[in-house]
N, C-alpha and C positions, 0 to 999 in steps of 0.2 A: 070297080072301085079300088081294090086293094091294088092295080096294077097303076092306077091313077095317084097312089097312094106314094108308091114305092118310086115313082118316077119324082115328087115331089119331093122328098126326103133324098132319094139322089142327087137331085140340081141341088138343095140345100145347101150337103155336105160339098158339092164341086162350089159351088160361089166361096164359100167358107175357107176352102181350101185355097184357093186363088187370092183369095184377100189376104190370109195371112200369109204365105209364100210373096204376096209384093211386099207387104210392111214388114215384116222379116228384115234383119238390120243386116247389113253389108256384113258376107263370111270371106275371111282372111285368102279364102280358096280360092276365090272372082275376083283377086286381081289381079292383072297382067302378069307377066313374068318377062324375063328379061331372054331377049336368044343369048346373052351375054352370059346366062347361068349356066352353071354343068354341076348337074343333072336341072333338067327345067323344073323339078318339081321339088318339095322340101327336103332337107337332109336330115338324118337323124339325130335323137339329142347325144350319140355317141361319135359322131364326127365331129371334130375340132371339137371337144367339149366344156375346155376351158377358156376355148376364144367366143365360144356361144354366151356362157354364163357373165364374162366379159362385160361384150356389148348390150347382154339385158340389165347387167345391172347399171351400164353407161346411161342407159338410152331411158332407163326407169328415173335414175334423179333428172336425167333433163329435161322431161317431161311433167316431172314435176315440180319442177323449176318452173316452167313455162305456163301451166296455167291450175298445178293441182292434180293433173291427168296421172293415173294408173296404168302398167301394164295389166290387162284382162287373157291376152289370148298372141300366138306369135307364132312365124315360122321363117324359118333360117335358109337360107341359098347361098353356093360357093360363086362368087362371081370369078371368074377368072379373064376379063377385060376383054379390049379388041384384040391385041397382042400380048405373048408373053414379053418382046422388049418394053412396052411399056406399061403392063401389069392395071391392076383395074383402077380407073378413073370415075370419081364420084359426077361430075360433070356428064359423060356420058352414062350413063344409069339413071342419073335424074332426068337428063331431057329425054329420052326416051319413056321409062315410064310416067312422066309429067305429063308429055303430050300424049299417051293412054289415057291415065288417068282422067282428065280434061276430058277429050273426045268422046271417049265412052263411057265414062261415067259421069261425066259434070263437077269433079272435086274441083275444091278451090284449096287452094296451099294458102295456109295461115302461118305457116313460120317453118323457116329454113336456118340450120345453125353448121358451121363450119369449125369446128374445134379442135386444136393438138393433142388436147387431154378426155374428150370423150369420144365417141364413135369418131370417124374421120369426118363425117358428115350424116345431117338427120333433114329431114322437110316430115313438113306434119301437114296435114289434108282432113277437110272435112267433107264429106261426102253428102248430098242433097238428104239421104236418110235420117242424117243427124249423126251420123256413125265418125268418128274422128279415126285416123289411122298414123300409125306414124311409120316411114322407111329410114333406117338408116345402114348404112354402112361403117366396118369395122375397120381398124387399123391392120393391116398387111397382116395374111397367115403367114407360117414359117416357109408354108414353098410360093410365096409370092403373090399366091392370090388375095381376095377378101372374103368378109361374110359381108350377104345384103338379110337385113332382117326388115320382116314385114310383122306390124305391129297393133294389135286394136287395142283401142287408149277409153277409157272410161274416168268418171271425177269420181 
């Protein structure tokens, strides 16, 4: 009986487990990355640290421009482009992780902004979870690269 027991109480806690692990809201960490970035994975808040704080605080009013949205959660990538003669292009970052995003996870881009005076460019995505994200990239580092910031947006 208590073996009968303990097996039920087992399968409980794994269903349980599996349920919350799907409805669990999209983490910043599952989404694509770019081969375009160097290092593939995030970069410290002591790298470029003034071009970081920068573009959160670009990418905070224009999202709350847009629909009320908050920065909740973020992580920063050096894009350093296809080439250094032509340095990183917002064009190729987005269609590459656009067509990620799309594919593999279902997002749909709700709004895309192009601006001289904020990030160089931003697209915001809602993901089927409900979970809204925003990517943008920043105006030129000093040695020519950019930042790509990955963003989860909350009202």
């Amino acid at each position: 009986m208590t073996v009968i027991f303990r097996f039920v109480v087992f399968a409980l806690l794994c269903v349980g487990a599996s349920i919350s692990a799907k409805d669990a809201p999209m983490s910043l960490d599952q989404l694509p990355t770019s081969e375009l970035f160097n290092p593939r994975q995030p970069i410290a808040a002591d790298c470029f640290p003034e071009q970081q704080a920068d573009l959160v605080r670009r990418v905070a009013a224009q999202v709350n421009e847009l629909d009320g949205y908050h920065i909740v959660d973020q992580r920063m990538f050096v894009f350093t482009g296809v080439s250094p003669a032509i340095g990183p292009q917002w064009v190729v970052v987005h269609a590459e992780l656009g067509n990620q995003l799309v594919d593999r996870l279902h997002a749909k881009e709700i709004s895309r902004v192009t601006r001289v005076t904020g990030p160089a460019a931003m697209s915001v995505w809602s993901l089927p979870d409900g979970a809204v994200i925003a990517i943008a990239q920043s105006q030129d580092l000093p040695d020519g690269n950019a930042l790509v910031g990955y963003f989860s947006l909350a009202k």
